[in-house]
N, C-alpha and C positions, 0 to 999 in steps of 0.2 A: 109455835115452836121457834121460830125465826126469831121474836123478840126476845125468848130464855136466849137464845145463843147470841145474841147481841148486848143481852144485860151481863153475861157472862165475859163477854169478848170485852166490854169496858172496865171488868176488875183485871183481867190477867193482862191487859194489853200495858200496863207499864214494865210487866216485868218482860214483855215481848221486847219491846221499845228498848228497854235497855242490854238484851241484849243484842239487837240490830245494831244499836249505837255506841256500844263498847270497844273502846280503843283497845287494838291491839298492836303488836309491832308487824308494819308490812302490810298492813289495812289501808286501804284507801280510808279517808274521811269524805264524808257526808256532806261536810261544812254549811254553805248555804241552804243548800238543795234539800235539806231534811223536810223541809216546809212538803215537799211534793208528794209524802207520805199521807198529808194531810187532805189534800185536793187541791194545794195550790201550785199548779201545775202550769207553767209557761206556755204560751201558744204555739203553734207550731211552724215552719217556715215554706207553711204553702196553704195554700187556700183548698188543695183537693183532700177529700177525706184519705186520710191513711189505709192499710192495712195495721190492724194492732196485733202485734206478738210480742206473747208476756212469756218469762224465760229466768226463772226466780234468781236462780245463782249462776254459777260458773257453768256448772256439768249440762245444766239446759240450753245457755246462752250458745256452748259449742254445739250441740246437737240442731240447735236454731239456725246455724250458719249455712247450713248448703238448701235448705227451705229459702231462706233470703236470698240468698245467689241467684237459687231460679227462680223466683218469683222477678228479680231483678231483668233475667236477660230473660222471662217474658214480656214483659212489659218496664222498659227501663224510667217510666215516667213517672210508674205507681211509687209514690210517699209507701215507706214504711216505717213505723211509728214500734220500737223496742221499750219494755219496759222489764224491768229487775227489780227485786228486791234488796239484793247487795249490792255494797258498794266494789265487791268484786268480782261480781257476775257486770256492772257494769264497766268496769274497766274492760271486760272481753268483750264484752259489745265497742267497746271505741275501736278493738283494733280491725272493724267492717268499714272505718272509716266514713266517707258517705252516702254509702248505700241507705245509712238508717239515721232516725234521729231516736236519743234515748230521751226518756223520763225514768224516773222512780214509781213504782207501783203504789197504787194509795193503800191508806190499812182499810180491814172488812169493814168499812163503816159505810153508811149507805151515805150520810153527805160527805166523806172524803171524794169517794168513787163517781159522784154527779160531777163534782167540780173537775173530775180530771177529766171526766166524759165532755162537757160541756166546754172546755178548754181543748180539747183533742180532734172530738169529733169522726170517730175512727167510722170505715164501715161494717167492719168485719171482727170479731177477734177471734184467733187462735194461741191457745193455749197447749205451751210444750209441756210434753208428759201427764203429769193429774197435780197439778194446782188450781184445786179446787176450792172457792170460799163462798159459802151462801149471799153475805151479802152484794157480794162482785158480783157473782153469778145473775141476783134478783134484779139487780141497777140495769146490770146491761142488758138482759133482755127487757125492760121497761121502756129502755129507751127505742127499742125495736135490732139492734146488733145480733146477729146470729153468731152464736159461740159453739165451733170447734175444738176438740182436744186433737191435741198431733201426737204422734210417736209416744201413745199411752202407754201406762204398765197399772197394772193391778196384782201386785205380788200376793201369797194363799194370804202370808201376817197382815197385807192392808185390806184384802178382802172382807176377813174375821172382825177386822176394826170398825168397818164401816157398817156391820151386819149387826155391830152391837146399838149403835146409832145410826137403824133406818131411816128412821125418822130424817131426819137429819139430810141423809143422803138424797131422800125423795125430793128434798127441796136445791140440791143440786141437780140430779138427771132430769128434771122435766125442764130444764132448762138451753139442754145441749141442742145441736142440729146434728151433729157429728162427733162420733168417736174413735178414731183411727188407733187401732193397736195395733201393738210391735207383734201380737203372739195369737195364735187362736186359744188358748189359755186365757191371755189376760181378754180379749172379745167373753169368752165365756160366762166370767167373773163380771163382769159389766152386766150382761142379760141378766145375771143368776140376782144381780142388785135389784133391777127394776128400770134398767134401761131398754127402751124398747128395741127389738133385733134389729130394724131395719137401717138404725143411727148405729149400730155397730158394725165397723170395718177393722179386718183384717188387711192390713197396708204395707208389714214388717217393718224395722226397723230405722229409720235414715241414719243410724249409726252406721250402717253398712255402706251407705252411699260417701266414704270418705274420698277427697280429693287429693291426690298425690300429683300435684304439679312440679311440674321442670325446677321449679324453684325451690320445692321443698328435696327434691332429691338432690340437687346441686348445692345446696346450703348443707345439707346432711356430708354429699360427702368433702366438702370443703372441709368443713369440722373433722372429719376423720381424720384427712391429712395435717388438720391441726392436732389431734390428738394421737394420732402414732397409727399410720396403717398398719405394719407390724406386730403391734400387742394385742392383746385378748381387752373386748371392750364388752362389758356387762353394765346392761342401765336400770337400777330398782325404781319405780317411777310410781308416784301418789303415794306417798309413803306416810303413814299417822305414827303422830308420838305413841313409842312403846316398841312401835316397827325397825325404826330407824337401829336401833339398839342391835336389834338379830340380822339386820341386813352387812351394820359393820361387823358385826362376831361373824358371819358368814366369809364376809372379803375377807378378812385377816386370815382366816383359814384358808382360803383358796391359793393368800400369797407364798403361804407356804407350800403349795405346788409348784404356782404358777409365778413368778415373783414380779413379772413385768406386765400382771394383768392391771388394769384400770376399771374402776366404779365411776360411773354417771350416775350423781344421788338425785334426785328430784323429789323434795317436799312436794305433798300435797296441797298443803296451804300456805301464800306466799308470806304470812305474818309468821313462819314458822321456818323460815330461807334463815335468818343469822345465826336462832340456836337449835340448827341442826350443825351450822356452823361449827357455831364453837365446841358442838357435840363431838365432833370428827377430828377437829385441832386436840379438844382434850383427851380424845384416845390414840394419838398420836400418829394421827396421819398425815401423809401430804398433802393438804387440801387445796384447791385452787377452785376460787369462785369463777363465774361464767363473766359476772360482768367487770371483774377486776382486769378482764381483758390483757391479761399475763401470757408470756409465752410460755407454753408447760416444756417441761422438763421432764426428762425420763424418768425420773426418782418421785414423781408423781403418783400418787396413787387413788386419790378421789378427784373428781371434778362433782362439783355442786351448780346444778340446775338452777338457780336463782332468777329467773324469768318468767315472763307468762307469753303465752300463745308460741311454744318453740320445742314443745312437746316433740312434734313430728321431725325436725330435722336431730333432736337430740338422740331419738331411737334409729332415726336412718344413719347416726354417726356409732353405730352400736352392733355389736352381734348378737345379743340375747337379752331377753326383757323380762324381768320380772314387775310383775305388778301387786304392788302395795295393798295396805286394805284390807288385806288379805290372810295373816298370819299375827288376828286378834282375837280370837274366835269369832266370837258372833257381833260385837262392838260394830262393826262396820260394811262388810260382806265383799269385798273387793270393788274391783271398778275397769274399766271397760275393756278388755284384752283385742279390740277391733282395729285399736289404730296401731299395733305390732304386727298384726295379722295382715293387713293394710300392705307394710312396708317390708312382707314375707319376713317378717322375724321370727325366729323361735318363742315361746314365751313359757313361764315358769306363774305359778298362782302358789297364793299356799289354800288351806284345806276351805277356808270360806270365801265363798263366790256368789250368795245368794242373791245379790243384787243382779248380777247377769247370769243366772242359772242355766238357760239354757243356751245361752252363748258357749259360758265355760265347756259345760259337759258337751259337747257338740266338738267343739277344740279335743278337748280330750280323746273323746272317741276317734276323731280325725288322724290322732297321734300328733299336733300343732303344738298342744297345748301340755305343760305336765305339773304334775301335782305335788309339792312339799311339807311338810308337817313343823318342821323345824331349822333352825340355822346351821345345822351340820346337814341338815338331807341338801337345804340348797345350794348348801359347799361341794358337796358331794354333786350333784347333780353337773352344777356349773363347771369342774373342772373334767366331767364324762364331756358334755358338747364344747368344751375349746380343744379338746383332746380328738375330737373326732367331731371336725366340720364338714365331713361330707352328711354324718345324721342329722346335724343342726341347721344343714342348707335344705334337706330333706322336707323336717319338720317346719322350714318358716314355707317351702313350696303349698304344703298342705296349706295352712293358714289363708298364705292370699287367694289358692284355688277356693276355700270356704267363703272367702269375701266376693268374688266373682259371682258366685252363683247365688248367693242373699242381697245382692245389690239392685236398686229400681225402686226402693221405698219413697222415694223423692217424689219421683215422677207419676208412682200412683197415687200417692198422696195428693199434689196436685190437680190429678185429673179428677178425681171424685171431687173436690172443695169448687 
């Protein structure tokens, strides 16, 4: 079975490759380093074996962050050893600075994965979420590494996917030591596959375990006061082409309430910062970029997000959150409402949420969280909570009460590994 999905994986992997390696605007490149996909992977800058945490993109790489922190200030000696698949999952691993050394993950090939082993020398890996690859999986238990998955999800659609190719899957689970889920749901989903109970742990989330430092609250509201205490400050945030469209039809509505409110836009993907730009210039707003570092002016009406890792002081410079992702139907499913809830924010979703399903509805029932269908409900919506911010301090209260009490996935994560 293993060699069909490895005969397989050498027809499709150029059209992988290319698009890993497709230039986009706002993409990091690859340049050199493309090599490290392949196994050829530089040594490391310490003699003691690592811990390895692989962390494919962006949305892993953050979830990866406060597992490294404390692994860190348990043991501040332990090497740890990051690997991604992007090159913009790795630019979020540089801003941990030295706490970690990054690589490029090798592709499923069983001599890519020796060379990076063999060059690495890890003793452990953990795996954020379910990046999962056969022949990864077979290398590293060969060489004797015990592989954990962290902060798992097993949604019902990857469930069904995987159930079509058991096969397949079997040659993944008898691999694992550990499987840490976010949900007793997704723990279920794992058993119902062929993982045996006793490797499955319910851990919850470490998305809950967000860190709000002095610095991010102080950097937040420095921002504000650059940006007008004053005015009504609404920020759409991870926003995908097609979004961005109903979120300006949305403001523009609102300004006809409220004429001195402000939008904080944040793209989702930072190859996608200048033409959402020029999207917001061409519908005739005030736009002012983050890093054009301008004084804003009251006649101001967008500020554009153009950053990475500044997520959390941009919502703390805000009153109301909506999150992107969200108001595509089913294209995308939203994305993570924890870090407004975090920083007791209101927040707003529209109708699909499936990726955090029970995050969302949990928010909802809370009354934290509320639900829109289209660009006039969130016009509609958004000028009820500037109009009445005692409800809106209400609903962000709910929020971070929700986050207090799902918090500690870190630490029991930890202690089981």
């Amino acid at each position: 079975m293993r060699f069909l999905y490895s005969l397989l994986l050498t027809f499709i992997s150029p059209l992988l490759l290319y698009s890993l390696y497709k230039k986009k605007e706002g993409k990091p490149a690859f340049s050199r380093r493309w090599k490290e996909h392949f196994g050829c992977t530089p040594s490391l800058n310490t003699t003691q074996s690592p811990i390895w945490i692989h962390a494919v993109s962006v949305g892993e790489a953050i979830a990866a962050a406060p597992i490294i922190k404390a692994l860190k200030k348990q043991n501040p000696e332990q090497p740890i050893l990051v690997t991604t698949t992007t090159s913009t999952g790795a630019e979020q691993i540089e801003k941990l600075g030295d706490l970690v050394e990054h690589r490029y993950m090798p592709i499923d090939f069983c001599f890519a994965v020796r060379g990076f082993l063999k060059a690495t020398k890890p003793e452990k890996m953990l795996i954020m979420e379910t990046e999962l690859w056969p022949n990864t999986l077979h290398t590293v238990a060969k060489f004797g590494i015990p592989i954990s998955v962290l902060n798992a999800r097993l949604s019902e659609k990857s469930f069904l996917g995987y159930k079509k190719v058991q096969p397949i899957f079997n040659l993944l689970g008898k691999h694992l030591t550990h499987v840490c889920c976010q949900y007793k749901d997704d723990a279920d989903r794992f058993v119902a596959l062929g993982i045996q109970p006793e490797k499955v742990h319910v851990t919850g989330s470490v998305k809950f375990d967000i860190e709000i430092t002095e610095q991010i609250q102080e950097s937040g509201v420095i921002l504000r006061k650059q940006l007008g205490e004053d005015r009504p400050i609404w920020i759409a945030t991870s926003t995908h082409k097609g979004e961005d469209e109903q979120v300006l039809a949305a403001h523009r509505s609102l300004l006809h309430k409220i004429p001195n409110a402000l939008l904080i836009l944040v793209p989702r993907h930072p190859e996608r910062f200048n033409s959402v730009f020029e999207l917001c210039q061409g519908a005739d707003f005030k736009t002012v970029k983050r890093t054009s570092n301008q004084t804003l002016t009251p006649d101001c009406q967008i500020y554009l997000g153009d950053t990475m890792g500044e997520m959390l002081t941009l919502i703390g410079a805000s009153d109301i959150c909506f999150m992107g992702g969200s108001l595509l139907g089913d294209k995308v499913g939203g994305h993570n409402l924890l870090e407004p809830a975090a920083l007791a924010k209101p927040s707003i979703t529209g109708p699909s949420y499936y990726n955090f399903l029970e995050i969302a509805e949990t928010l909802i029932k809370e009354d934290a969280t509320k639900v829109v269908t289209s660009a006039e409900e969130l016009a509609s919506l958004l000028e009820q909570l500037m109009t009445q911010p005692e409800y809106a301090e209400r609903m962000g209260k709910n929020a971070q009460d929700f986050i207090s009490k799902n918090s500690g996935a870190v630490i029991k994560t930890l202690n089981l590994l």
